[in-house]
GUTISE-650319 format. One record per residue (C-alpha): x, y, z; residue in one letter. Coordinates in steps of 0.02 Angstrom, whole numbers, padded with zeros to 5 digits, always signed. Layout:
XYZA;...
end
This chain:
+00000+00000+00000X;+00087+00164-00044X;+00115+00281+00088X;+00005+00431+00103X;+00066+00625+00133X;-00031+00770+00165X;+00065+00929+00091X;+00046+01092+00190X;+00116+01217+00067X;+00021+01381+00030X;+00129+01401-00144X;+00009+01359-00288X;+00159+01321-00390X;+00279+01213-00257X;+00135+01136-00210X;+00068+01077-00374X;+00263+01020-00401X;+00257+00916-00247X;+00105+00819-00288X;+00166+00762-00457X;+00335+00719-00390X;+00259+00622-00249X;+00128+00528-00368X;+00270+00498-00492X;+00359+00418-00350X;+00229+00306-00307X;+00172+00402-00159X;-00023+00456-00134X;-00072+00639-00089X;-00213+00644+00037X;-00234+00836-00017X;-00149+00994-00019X;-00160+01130+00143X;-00127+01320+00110X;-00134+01356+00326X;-00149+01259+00465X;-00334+01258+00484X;-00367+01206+00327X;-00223+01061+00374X;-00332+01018+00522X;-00459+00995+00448X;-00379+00867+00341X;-00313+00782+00470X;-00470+00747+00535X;-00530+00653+00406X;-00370+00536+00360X;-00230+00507+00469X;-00054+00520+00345X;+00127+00417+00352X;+00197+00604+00320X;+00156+00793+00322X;+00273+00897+00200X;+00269+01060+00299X;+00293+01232+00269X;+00349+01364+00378X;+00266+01532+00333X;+00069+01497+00288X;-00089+01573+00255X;-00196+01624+00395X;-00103+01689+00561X;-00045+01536+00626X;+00130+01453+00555X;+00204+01291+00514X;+00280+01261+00677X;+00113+01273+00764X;+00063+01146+00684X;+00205+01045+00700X;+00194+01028+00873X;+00015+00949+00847X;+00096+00821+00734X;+00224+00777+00875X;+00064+00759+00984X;-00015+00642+00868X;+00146+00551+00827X;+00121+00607+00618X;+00334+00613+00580X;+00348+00772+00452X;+00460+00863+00367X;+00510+01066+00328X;+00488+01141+00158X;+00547+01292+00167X;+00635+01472+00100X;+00675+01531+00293X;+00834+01463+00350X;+00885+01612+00473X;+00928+01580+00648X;+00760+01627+00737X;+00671+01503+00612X;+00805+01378+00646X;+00771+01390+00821X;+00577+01375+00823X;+00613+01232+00702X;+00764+01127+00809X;+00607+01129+00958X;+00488+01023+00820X;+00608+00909+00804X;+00560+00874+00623X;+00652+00714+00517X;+00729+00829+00378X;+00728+01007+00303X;+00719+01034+00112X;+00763+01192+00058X;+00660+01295-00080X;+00703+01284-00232X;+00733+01086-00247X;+00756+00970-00369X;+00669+00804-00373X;+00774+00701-00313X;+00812+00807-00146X;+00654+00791-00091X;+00656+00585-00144X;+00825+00568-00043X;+00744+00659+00102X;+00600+00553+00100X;+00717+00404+00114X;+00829+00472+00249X;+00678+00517+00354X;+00598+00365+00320X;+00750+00269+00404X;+00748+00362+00536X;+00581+00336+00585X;+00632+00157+00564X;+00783+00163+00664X;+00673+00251+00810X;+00534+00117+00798X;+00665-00002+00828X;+00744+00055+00971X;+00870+00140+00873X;+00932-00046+00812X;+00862-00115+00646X;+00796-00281+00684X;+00921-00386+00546X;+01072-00301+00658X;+01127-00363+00841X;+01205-00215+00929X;+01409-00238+00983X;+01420-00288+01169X;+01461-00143+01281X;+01613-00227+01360X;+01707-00243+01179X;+01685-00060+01148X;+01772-00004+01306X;+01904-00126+01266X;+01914-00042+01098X;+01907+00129+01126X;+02009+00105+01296X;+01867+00202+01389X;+01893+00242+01571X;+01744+00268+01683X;+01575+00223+01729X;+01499+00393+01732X;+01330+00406+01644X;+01352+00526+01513X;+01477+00388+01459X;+01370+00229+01482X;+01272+00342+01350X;+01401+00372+01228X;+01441+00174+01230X;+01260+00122+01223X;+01242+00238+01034X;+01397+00161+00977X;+01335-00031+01020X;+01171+00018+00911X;+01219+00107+00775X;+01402+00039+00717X;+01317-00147+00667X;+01231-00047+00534X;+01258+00048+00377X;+01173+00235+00454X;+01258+00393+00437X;+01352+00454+00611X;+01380+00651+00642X;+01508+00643+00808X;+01510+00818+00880X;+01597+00871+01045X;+01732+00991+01108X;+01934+00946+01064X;+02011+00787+01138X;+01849+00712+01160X;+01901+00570+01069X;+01793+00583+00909X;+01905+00492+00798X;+01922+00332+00914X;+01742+00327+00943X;+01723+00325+00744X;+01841+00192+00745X;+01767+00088+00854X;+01607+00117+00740X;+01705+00054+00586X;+01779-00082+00690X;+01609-00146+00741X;+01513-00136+00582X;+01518-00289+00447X;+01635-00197+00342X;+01769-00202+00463X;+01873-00287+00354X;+01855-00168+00231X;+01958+00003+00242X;+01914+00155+00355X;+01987+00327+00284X;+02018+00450+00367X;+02004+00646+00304X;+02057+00784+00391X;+01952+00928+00285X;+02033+01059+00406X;+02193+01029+00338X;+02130+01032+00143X;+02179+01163+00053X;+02042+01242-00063X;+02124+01209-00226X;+02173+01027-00182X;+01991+00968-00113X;+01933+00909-00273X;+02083+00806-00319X;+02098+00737-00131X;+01931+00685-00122X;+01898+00604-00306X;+02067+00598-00376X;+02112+00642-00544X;+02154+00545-00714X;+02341+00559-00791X;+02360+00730-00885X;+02178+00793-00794X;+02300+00972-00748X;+02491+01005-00777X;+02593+00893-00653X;+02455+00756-00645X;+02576+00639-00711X;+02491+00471-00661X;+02327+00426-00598X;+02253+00452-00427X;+02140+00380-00315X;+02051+00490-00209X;+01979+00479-00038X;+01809+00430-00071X;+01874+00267-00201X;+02013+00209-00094X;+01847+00213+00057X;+01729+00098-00059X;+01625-00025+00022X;+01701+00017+00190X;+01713+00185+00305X;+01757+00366+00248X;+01785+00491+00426X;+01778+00661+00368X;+01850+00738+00526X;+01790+00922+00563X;+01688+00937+00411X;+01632+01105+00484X;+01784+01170+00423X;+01731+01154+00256X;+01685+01294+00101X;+01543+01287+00053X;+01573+01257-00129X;+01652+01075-00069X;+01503+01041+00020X;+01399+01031-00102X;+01509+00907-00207X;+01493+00814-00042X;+01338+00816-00048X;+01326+00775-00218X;+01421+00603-00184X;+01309+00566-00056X;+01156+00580-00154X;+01205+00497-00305X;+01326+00371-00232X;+01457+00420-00371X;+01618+00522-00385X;+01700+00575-00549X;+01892+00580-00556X;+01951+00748-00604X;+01982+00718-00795X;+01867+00591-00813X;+01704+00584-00899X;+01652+00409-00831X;+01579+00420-00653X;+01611+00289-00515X;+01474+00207-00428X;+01542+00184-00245X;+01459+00116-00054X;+01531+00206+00068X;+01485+00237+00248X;+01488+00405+00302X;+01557+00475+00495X;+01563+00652+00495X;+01651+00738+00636X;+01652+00912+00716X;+01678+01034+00860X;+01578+01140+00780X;+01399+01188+00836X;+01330+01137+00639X;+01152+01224+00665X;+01216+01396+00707X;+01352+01370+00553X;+01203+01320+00440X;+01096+01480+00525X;+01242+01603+00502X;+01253+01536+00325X;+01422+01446+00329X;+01351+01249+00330X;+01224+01187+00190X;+01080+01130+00272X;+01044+01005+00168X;+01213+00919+00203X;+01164+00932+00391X;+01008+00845+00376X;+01095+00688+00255X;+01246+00686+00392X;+01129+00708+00557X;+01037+00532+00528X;+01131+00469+00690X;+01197+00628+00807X;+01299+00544+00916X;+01355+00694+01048X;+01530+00653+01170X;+01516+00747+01351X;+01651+00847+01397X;+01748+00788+01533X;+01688+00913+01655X;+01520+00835+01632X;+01603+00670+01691X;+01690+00699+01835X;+01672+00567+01916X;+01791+00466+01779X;+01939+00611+01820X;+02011+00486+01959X;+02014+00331+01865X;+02072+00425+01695X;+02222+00509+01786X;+02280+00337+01851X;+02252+00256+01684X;+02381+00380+01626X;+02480+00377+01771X;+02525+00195+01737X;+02546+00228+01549X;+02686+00346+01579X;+02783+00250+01752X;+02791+00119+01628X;+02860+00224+01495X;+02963+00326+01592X;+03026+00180+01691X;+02980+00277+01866X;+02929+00197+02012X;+02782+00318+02032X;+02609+00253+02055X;+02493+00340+02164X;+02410+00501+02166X;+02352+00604+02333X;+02184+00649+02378X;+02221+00842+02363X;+02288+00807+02190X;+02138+00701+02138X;+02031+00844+02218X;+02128+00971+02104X;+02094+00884+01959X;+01921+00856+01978X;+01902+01048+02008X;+01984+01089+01843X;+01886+01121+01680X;+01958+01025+01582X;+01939+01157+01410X;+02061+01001+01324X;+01954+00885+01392X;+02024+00686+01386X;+02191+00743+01288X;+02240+00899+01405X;+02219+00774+01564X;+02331+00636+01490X;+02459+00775+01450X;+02466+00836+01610X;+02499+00687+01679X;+02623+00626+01553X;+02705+00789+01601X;+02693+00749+01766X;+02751+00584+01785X;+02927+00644+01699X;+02920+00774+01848X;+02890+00665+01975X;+03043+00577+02096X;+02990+00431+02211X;+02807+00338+02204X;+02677+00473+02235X;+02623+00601+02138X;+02584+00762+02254X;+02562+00877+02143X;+02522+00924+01991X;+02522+01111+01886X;+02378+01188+01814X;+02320+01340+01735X;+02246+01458+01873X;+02088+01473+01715X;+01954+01356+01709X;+01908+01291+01885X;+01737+01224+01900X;+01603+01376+01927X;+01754+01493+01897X;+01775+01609+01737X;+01962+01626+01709X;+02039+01777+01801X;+02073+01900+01667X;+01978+01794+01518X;+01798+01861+01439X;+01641+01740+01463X;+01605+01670+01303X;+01400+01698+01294X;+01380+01538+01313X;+01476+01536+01501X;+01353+01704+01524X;+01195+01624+01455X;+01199+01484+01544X;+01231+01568+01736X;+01088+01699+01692X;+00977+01546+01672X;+01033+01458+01827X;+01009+01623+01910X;+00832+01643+01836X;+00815+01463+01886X;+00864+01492+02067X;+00771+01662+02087X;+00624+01538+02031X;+00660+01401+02138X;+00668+01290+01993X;+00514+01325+01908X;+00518+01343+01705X;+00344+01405+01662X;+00206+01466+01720X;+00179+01620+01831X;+00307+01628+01928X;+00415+01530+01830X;+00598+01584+01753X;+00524+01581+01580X;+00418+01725+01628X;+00559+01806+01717X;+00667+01804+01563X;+00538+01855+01445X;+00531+01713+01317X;+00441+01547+01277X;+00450+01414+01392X;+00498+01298+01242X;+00614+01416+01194X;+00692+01390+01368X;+00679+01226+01385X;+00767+01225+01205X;+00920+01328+01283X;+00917+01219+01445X;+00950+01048+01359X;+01088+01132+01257X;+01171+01210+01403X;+01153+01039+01491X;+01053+01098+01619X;+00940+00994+01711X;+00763+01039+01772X;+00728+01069+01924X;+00911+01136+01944X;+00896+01286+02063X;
end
């Protein structure tokens, strides 16, 4: 039975477009909606697998209204839409839609969107683990990565790599520096059925402009002067395994789009050639980057977010894991006696205490350096102390450093929160106090990593 969409688009034109498309593709159209309470009224009478949504409607109410209605109903939609500015962005991240197509589009984005979302929904449904996939045990993923801890926000991160490496989904790791993003894409390579296959790894911060092209899809003999011989580029040398495209957000946005390009037709064309390459490649995608406020300042392609995003797999920075400082330190500690050949192995309480107080802005990386750094310091079998930058202690801005507006943000909430007594909304409540939308709070609270309640 084909699946059945509703379109809510108030553009004669686009939506006229859309319904062929869809028909064409095998889909059926329940009806077209120029505002939302012509789309309720739609609803009402047939319930749809999809709802291709726009933003800015007829009538006074907008698309975002009504998708928080969908939500409630459990109707997965999409965005069609001209608006990609931040304040849209923002109402739209809330909605928590499965893709955003941006106007104009060509057939086959909206197809490939269809299928992307359509997987996701799938991959949700099924506890984020297709059923013909058995998720990699826990305990061979620490051993892997060489994890150290048994703090939550790490049980996390371990539980989203056992469910998504046995398959063939799209991963988008994001986190601060010396998080570890490129082990934890290993391990996802390691775990997967192609882990016999090979994983390449691209560092698109370090490509220069010129050379992105060539690096990526190589280039035939005699394609440019000093092309001597042929080349294999990144994405060939990757097929049927793993291609890590490590801080993608560094990126033009010219090579973007032949990114995106590759991942949409699942071909690459060596500079020179005139014969394109069919290739299977899994993508990981990397970055310390915050991608939606790149894609709302106009410096990441949207649509590239949305085909990379199918599986966001987030890593906590170490100051939200405290609890693992003691057991990472000695971890290193023992690395580095060993190396070293020093008798040291121990660290004090007051040390321990220190390090847990620190901020960690290196996170993983800047710990084990300090301690390599220590270790080499360090005469006899304790380590009693151990030098830090005065910057960066927990609840601390650095003496002499600017907030970012993040560090500023997220204390006027707490504040708000506190003044409150931990109530959000409501009269009363610090979303009144600050003089926007409870969701939008709520929005701003989950990124900042606060918890409710917190007062």
């Amino acid at each position: 039975m084909p699946e059945k969409i509703l379109i809510v688009e108030d553009e004669f034109i686009v939506a006229n477009d859309l319904r062929i498309i869809l028909q064409k593709a095998g889909y059926r159209v329940l009806g077209v909606a120029s505002s939302v309470a012509q789309a309720r009224t739609l609803l009402a009478l047939e319930r749809p697998d999809w709802v291709l949504l726009d933003i800015i409607l007829k009538g006074p109410l907008a698309g975002t209204v009504l998708a928080q209605e969908l939500n409630e109903a459990g109707i997965p939609f999409l965005y069609i839409s001209a608006n990609t500015d931040a304040v849209t962005l923002e109402a739209v991240k809330i909605t928590t839609p499965y893709g955003f197509l941006i106007k104009p589009f060509r057939e086959r984005d909206l197809l490939v969107m269809l299928d992307i979302a359509r997987y996701r929904v799938k991959v949700e449904a099924s506890n984020l683990a297709p059923a013909a996939t058995t998720p990699a045990p826990v305990e061979d993923i620490r051993s892997m990565l060489g994890l150290i801890g048994e703090s939550p926000a790490l049980a996390r991160v371990m539980e989203k790599i056992a469910l998504v490496a046995p398959t063939a989904t799209s991963v988008l790791i994001t986190g601060e520096s010396g998080t570890g993003k490129e082990k934890v894409a290993q391990a996802i390579h390691q775990l997967s059925a192609h882990h016999q296959k090979p994983m390449v790894t691209v560092n698109c911060a370090a490509l220069p402009a010129a050379l992105i092209e060539s690096e990526l899809f190589g280039y035939e003999k005699g394609a440019f002067t000093g092309a001597q011989q042929r080349r294999v580029g990144k994405f060939e040398q990757a097929d049927n395994g793993t291609i890590f495209l490590d801080e993608i957000g560094e990126l033009s946005l010219e090579a973007q789009a032949k990114i995106l390009r590759v991942l949409q037709e699942k071909e690459i064309e060596r500079l020179g050639s005139e014969s394109p390459i069919q290739i299977q490649v899994r993508i990981i995608a990397a970055t310390n980057r915050d991608l939606e406020k790149e894609v709302a300042n106009g410096k990441f392609r949207l649509d590239l977010y949305y085909r990379l995003n199918v599986f966001p797999l987030p890593l906590p920075p170490l100051r939200e894991r405290r609890e693992d400082i003691a057991a990472l330190a000695m971890h290193f500690l023992r690395r580095y006696a060993h190396q070293a050949r020093k008798k040291v192995n121990t660290i004090t309480e007051p040390v321990l205490q220190q390090l847990r107080q620190y901020n960690w802005p290196g996170n993983v990386r800047e710990l084990e350096h300090v301690i390599e750094r220590q270790v080499l310091m360090t005469e006899g079998t304790m380590l009693t102390q151990v030098e830090l930058p005065e910057l960066h202690t927990a609840g601390t801005p650095a003496a002499g450093r600017l907030q970012t507006l993040e560090e500023v943000e997220r204390q006027h909430i707490l504040h708000a929160l506190k003044t409150c007594h931990g109530k959000v909304f409501g009269p009363g409540g610090a979303a009144e106090a600050l003089h926007i939308p409870a969701t939008t709070l709520y929005s701003k609270m989950k990124k900042l990593g606060i918890k409710q309640g917190y007062a």
